[in-house]
N, C-alpha and C positions, 0 to 999 in steps of 0.2 A: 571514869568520868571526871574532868576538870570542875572540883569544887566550885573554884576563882569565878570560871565561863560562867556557873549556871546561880553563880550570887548576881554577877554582871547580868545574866541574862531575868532575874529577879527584879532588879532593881529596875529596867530599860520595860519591863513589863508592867510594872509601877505606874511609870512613867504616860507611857500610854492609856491606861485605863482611866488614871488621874485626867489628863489635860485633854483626853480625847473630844468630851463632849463641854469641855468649857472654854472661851472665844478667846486661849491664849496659846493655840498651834499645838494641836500634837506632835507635827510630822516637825518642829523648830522643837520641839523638846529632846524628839530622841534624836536628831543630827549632833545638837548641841553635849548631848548626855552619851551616846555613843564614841562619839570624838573623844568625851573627858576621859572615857574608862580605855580609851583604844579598843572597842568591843568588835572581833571578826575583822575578817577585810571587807571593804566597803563594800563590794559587789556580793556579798553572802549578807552583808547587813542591812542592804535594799531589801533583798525577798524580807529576811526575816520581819523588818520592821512594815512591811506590808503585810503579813501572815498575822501578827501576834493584834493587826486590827482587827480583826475578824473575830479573835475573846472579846472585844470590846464593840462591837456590832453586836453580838450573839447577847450579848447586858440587856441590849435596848429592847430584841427579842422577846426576850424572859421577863423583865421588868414588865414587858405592854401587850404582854401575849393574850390576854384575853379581847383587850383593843381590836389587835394585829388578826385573833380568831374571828371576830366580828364583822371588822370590814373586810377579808376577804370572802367569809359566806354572805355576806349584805350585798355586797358588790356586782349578785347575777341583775338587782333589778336596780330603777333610778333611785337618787337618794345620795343622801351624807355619806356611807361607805362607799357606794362605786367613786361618787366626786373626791375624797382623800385617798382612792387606791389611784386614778386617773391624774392628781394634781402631785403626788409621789413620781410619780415615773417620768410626765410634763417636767418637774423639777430638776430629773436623775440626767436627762439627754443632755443637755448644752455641755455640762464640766466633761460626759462621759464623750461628749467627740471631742471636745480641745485637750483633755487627756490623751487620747490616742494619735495626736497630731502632732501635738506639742511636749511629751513627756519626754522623751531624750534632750531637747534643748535645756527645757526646765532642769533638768536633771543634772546635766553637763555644767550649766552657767550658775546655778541659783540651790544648789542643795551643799552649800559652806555655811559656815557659821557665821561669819559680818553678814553678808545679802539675808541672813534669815535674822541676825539682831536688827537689820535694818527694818525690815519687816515688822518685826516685833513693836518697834516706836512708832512706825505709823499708822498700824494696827489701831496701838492703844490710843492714840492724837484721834482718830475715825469713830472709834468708842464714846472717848470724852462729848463728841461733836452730837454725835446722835445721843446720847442721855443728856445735852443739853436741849435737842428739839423737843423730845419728850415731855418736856416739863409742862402739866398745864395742861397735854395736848390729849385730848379721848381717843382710844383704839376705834378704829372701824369696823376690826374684827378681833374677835373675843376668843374664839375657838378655831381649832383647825377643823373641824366641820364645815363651819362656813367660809373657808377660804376659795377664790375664784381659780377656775383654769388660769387667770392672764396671771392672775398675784402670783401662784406657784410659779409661771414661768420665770418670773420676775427674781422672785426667790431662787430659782436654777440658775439663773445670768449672775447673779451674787456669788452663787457659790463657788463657779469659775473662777473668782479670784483666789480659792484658797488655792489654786495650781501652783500661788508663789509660797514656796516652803515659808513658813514664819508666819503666814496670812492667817490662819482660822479657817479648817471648813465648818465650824461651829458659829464659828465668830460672823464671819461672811454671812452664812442664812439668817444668824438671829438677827443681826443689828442691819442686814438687806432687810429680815421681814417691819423691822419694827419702822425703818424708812417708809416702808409702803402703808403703813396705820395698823401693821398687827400686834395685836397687843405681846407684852413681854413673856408673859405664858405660854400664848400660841406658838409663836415664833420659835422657843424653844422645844417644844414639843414636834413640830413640825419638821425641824433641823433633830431630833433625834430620829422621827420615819426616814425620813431623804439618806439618813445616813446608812439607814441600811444596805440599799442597792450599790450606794455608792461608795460603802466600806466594802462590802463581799464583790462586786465586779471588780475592783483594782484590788483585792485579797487574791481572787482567783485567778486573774490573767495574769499576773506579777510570777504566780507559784508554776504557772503552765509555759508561762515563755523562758523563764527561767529556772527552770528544775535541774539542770543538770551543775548548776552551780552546789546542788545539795546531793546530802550521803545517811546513809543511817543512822552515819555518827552526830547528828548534829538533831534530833531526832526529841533528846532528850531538852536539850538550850530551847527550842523551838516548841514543848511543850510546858516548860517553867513560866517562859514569857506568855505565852497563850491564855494559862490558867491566873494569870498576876492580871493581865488585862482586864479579863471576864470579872475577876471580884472586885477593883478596883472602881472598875468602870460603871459597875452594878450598886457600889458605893456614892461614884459621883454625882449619876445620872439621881440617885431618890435626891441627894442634898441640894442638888442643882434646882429641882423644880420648887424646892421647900424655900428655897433662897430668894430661886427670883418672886415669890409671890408676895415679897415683903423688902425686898432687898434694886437695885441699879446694877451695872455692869460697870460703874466708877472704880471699883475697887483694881478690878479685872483691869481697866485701862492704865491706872496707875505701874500695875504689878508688871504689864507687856512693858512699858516708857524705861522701869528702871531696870529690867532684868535688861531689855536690849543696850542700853549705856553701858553697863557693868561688861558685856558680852567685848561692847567695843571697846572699852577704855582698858581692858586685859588682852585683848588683840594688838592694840596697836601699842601698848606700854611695853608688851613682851612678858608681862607675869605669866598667861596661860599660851600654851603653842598650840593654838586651834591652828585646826587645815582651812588656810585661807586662801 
């Protein structure tokens, strides 16, 4: 077993678990962070880096399982658990058809490192804009209990934009929800449910359309990363909620503005050779 590979595949696990559920790109972390380390060839580091979401899906899981055990036995009658298992799935369909429509173009054009720094900046410029409406302004909605069939679809249409690498599918439902009057709590919370379906359906179709890219040997890379994910993400996801109940996403917008600069001004100086 390659040492080197399953340090690399440690650290790209990291990576993921960290930035997955907070509005500055997982899927622009690890193109960026895969690129630095030369990690696999790019077509085995697709699956992979679709695979090792699914540790960090599986956080939110465990984190909310008694939630997650509730609203699905609540959900036979009417009520708060069927409307959040029903405003989940509402949310899940818009990204999940322009996913399947548009994922090779996306793929082909927009999974480099300038198009996803580019991302990054105006991401956080998007951030900045909405924690300036905020100020002053009272949630309409407080909880994800009370959120409406329309608002989660609403929230679904947001999320479709994390289809551009760099975007945020974190980023896109929180700062979509809190556009529509959901408070900062809910919003979050809401964007860690949606992310379930919508981490494990592109987890699984990714592994199934493309398995033959994979071997036993890689078995080991693929459960380093998996298990880095899961704790990581089981880290971000408690800090995350502690944060925003007292804390803005300013910070977050700041950190996407300069990480993307730095991305470009090492692209185009020639210090680092990203695949551009």
């Amino acid at each position: 077993m390659d040492i080197v590979l399953l340090f690399k595949s440690l650290i790209m696990g990291m990576v993921e678990g960290i930035t997955e559920f907070l509005p500055i790109s997982s899927t622009g972390h690890l193109i960026l962070t895969g690129d630095l380390l030369n990690f696999m060839s790019k077509e085995k580091r697709d699956v992979y880096e679709i695979f090792i979401q699914l540790g960090a899906m599986l956080a939110v899981v465990w984190e909310y399982r008694a939630k997650l055990v509730s609203t699905l036995t609540g959900a036979v009658k009417p009520g708060g658990e069927r409307n959040l298992l029903l405003a989940v799935v509402i949310a899940f369909i818009p990204a999940a058809i322009l996913g399947l429509l548009f994922s090779k173009v996306i793929k082909a054009h927009l999974f480099q490192p300038v198009p996803v720094a580019m991302a990054f900046i105006v991401g956080g410029l998007i951030i900045l804009w909405a924690e300036k409406r905020q100020v002053n302004k009272v949630a309409l909605i407080e909880t994800v209990d009370d959120l409406s069939l329309k608002d989660a679809l609403k929230v679904g249409l947001c999320q479709c934009l994390a289809l551009i690498p760099g975007t945020s599918r974190s980023g896109a439902t929180i700062i979509g929800g809190m556009f529509l009057g959901i408070s900062r709590k809910a919003a979050t919370e809401f964007s860690f449910f949606l992310g379930i379906p919508t981490l494990g359906a592109a987890s699984i179709y990714s592994l199934l359309k493309h398995r033959h890219e994979l071997d036993i040997g890689d078995s080991g890379v693929f459960a380093v990363g998996f298990i880095a994910s899961f704790i990581f993400a089981f880290i971000a996801i408690r800090a995350l909620i502690k944060f925003v109940s007292t804390h803005t996403f300013v910070g977050f917008a700041y950190y996407r503005i300069a990480f993307g600069l730095i991305v470009l001004a090492t692209a185009y100086s020639g210090m680092v050779s990203w695949t551009v």
